[in-house]
Every structure is written in structure tokens, then in C-alpha cells.
C-alpha positions, -999 to 999 in steps of 0.1 A, spaced: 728 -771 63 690 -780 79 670 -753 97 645 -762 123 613 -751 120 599 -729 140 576 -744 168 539 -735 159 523 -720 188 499 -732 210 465 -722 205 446 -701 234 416 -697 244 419 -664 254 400 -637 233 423 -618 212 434 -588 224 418 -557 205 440 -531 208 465 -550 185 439 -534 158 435 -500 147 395 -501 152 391 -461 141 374 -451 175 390 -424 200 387 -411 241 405 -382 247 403 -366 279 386 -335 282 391 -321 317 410 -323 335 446 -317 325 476 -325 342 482 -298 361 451 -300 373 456 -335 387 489 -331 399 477 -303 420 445 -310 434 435 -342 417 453 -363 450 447 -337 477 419 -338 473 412 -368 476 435 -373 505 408 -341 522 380 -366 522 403 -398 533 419 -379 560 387 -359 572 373 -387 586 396 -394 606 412 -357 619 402 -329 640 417 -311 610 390 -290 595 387 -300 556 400 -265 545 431 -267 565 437 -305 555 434 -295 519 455 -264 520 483 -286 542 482 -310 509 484 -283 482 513 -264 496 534 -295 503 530 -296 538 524 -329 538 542 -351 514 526 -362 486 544 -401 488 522 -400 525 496 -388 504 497 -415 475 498 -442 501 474 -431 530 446 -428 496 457 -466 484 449 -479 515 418 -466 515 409 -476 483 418 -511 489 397 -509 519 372 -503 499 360 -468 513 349 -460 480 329 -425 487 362 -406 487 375 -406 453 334 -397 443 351 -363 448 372 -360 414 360 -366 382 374 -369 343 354 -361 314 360 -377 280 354 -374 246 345 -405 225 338 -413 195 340 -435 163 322 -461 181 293 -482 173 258 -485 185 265 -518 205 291 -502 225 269 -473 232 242 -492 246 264 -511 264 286 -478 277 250 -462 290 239 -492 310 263 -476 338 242 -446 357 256 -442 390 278 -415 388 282 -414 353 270 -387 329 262 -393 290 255 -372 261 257 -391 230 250 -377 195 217 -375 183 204 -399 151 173 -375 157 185 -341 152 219 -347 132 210 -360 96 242 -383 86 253 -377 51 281 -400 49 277 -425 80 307 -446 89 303 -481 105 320 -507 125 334 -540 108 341 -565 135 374 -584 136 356 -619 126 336 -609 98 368 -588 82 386 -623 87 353 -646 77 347 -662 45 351 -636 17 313 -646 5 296 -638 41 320 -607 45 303 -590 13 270 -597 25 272 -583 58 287 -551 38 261 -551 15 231 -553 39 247 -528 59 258 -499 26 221 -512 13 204 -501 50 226 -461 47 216 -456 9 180 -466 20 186 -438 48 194 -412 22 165 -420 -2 141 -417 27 156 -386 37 159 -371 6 122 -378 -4 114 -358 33 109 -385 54 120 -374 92 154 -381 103 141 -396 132 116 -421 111 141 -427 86 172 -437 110 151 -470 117 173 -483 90 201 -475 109 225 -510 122 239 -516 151 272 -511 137 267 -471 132 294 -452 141 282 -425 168 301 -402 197 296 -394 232 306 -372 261 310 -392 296 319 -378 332 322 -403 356 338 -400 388 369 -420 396 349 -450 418 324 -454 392 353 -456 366 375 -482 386 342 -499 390 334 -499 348 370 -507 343 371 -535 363 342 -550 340 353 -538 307 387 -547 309 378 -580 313 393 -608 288 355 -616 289 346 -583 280 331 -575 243 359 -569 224 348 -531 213 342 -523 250 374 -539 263 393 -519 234 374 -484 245 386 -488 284 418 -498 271 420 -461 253 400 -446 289 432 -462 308 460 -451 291 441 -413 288 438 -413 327 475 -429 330 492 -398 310 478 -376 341 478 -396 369 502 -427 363 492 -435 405 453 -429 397 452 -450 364 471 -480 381 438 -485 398 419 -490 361 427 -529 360 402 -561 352 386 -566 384 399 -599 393 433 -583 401 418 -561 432 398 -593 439 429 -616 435 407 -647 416 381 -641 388 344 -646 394 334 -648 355 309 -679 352 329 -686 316 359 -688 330 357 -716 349 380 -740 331 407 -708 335 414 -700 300 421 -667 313 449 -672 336 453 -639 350 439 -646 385 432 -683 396 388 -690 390 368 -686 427 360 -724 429 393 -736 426 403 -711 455 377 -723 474 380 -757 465 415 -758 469 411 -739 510 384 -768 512 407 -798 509 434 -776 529 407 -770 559 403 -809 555 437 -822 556 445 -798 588 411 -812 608 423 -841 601 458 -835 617 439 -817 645 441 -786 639 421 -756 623 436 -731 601 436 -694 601 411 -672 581 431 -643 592 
């Protein structure tokens, strides 16, 4: 009796995903909870949709969507059409708060490049003097050559003893964290309201994103989704509110999610063609 063997797979181009890995870094979600949400998380959102366009004062809009009033299904969809509208400014009116933390240095300074209407606090290499430090081993180098996978853990358990030395002989935390890599575990407080997070998650949870990033607003989704299932369906890679992907690296579509932006255009290009050339013009409704 022959067995076949099993077909080897083909390779992909896409970027592997990281939350198949335990990476050791956390986001909890401080405030709110779901009780929270489920009560005035949506209503009040649906205040500042429907404001706009009632005679309603807010106040009685608000207390109208609390009580039940007005059902919350009406609710749900009046707020995703406006979202998809792009009216933006009214979910600026709720906000979550996470915790974060195990995460390295590069991520932080990544995480902190978004300002509008995001908050940081991130702990201090200044005023906290790190005893035991913990660092970040990235997925390639734990999988590289055994040789150049010691010597990356040498330089970086040679640059944290040098911090203790230094510290220990009374040189200033802040002088001797110098030494400090890039992989240096670290932990942050962020409050970002909920356009400013679709907006971050839409980068981040890119294929294309940084794998540690893409693995952080992976845990950021699934935080906001055991809340608000309806307010995290909005956390997605941006290409999916877009329908195509803009990513210059993407080009040859290695990421098939959403068809690339030239070959939409290209392809509506030959399709305006071919109809002038019949005689007619098409639609851009």
C-alpha cells in the first residue's frame, strides 16, 4: 500500500502573520467596560450623528437613545452610515483607554508618531532604574543562523550588564540608559478616541505593517471587540473601507486582500476605452 505525499505548499509573499506567536506583550483595556459601552458608548454617538440633522435638542436625543426609545438596530445603522460617509468628528466623542505593555522601544516610537487625538504616557528609562530588563527577540533572528542569533543576544545581555555596572558605580539612570537597545521592553498608557483609532488601525493592521505593530493592534482589536463587537468591526486594514490598497509595496499584489489602486484604475481605463470606442461613456456613479 503507497501513500501520497502530501503536496508542499506554495510559498507566499505575504508577511507572516504575528499573532501565531506568543510575543510576551499585552493591551488591556482600561476604561471603559462593557456596560459602559453598551449604554452610552452608541448613543452617544448616535447624539452627535443625529444632532446635526434634528430639531431635537442633544439632551433629549441622548435621553431618547438611553431609554430605548429609539431602537438601538436604528441606532447601529444610522452611526455606520455615517462613518462610511466619512463624517468622522462624531465618534471623536468616545474614547477607550489602554494599558500596554511588554513592548519594545521600536514599537514605542512608532505608537507615539500618532498625536491627533491620542494620549501617551509611557514609562520612564529616566526615573525607573531597571533591575532585571526584559527585551524583544524578533521572529527572524530566533529563526536565523544559530551563530548570528547568539551574537545579537550577546551584544544585547552585554549592553543591560553594562547598564548595571554604570548604575551601580552611581552613574545617573538617565546617562547610563544610553546603553539601552531598541529592543527594551517598556509600557505605556494610550487614550485615543475611536476616529483616531480606526484611523491607526487601518495603518497598523496592514500586512505591510511592522510585524510588532501589526501584532499590538491585533491585541487593541479584539480588546475593543469583547465591548463593542459593532464598534470593533470598524478596526480593519484600511484597504477594506477603501475597497483596493494604496501601499507603494504592494504593487505586484502579494497581499491579496483588496485588488492594488493601479490595477483598478488601469483596469476602469481600458473599460472607459473599450465603451468610447462603442460610443458610449460609462457611469462614474
Amino acid at each position: 500500500m503507497t501513500t501520497e505525499a502530501t503536496p508542499a505548499r506554495d510559498k507566499t509573499a505575504i508577511p507572516k502573520n504575528p499573532g501565531r506567536r506568543e510575543l510576551g506583550m499585552k493591551a488591556t483595556l482600561l476604561f471603559p467596560d462593557r456596560d459602559i459601552v453598551d449604554r452610552f458608548y452608541v448613543p452617544l454617538i448616535y447624539t452627535a450623528c443625529r444632532t446635526c440633522y434634528s430639531e431635537l435638542e442633544p439632551d433629549e436625543i441622548f435621553r431618547r437613545a438611553v431609554d430605548g426609545r429609539i431602537d438601538p438596530a436604528k441606532q447601529q445603522k444610522l452611526i455606520q452610515g455615517v462613518i462610511e460617509s466619512g463624517h468622522g468628528s462624531t465618534i471623536e466623542h468616545i474614547v477607550f483607554t489602554f494599558g500596554i505593555s511588554g513592548v519594545s522601544r521600536t514599537l514605542s516610537h512608532q505608537l507615539v508618531r500618532h498625536r491627533a487625538g491620542v494620549a501617551f504616557d509611557q514609562q520612564s528609562q529616566r526615573y525607573v532604574t531597571f533591575k532585571g530588563a526584559s527585551t524583544m527577540l524578533p521572529t527572524s533572528l530566533a529563526e536565523a543562523d544559530p551563530t548570528l542569533r547568539e551574537r545579537y543576544e550577546d551584544q544585547i545581555a552585554g549592553s543591560l550588564e553594562l547598564y548595571g555596572e554604570m548604575v551601580a558605580a552611581g552613574i545617573p539612570g538617565e546617562d547610563a540608559r544610553f546603553v539601552f537597545p531598541n529592543a527594551t521592553r517598556t509600557n505605556l498608557v494610550m487614550t485615543t478616541n475611536l476616529r483616531a483609532l480606526i484611523h491607526m488601525s487601518g495603518l497598523r493592521l496592514c500586512t505591510m505593517a511592522q510585524w510588532e505593530i501589526r501584532r499590538l493592534f491585533q491585541l487593541i482589536r479584539h480588546e475593543i471587540f469583547t465591548v463593542s463587537p459593532f464598534l470593533g468591526s470598524f478596526l480593519a486594514p484600511k484597504c477594506v473601507a477603501l475597497g483596493y490598497c494604496d501601499e507603494m509595496g504592494n504593487r505586484d499584489e502579494h497581499c491579496p486582500i483588496r485588488p492594488h489602486k493601479d490595477n483598478v484604475l488601469g483596469a476602469w481605463a481600458d473599460k472607459a476605452k473599450a465603451a468610447r470606442a462603442a460610443g458610449r461613456e460609462l457611469s462614474v456613479r
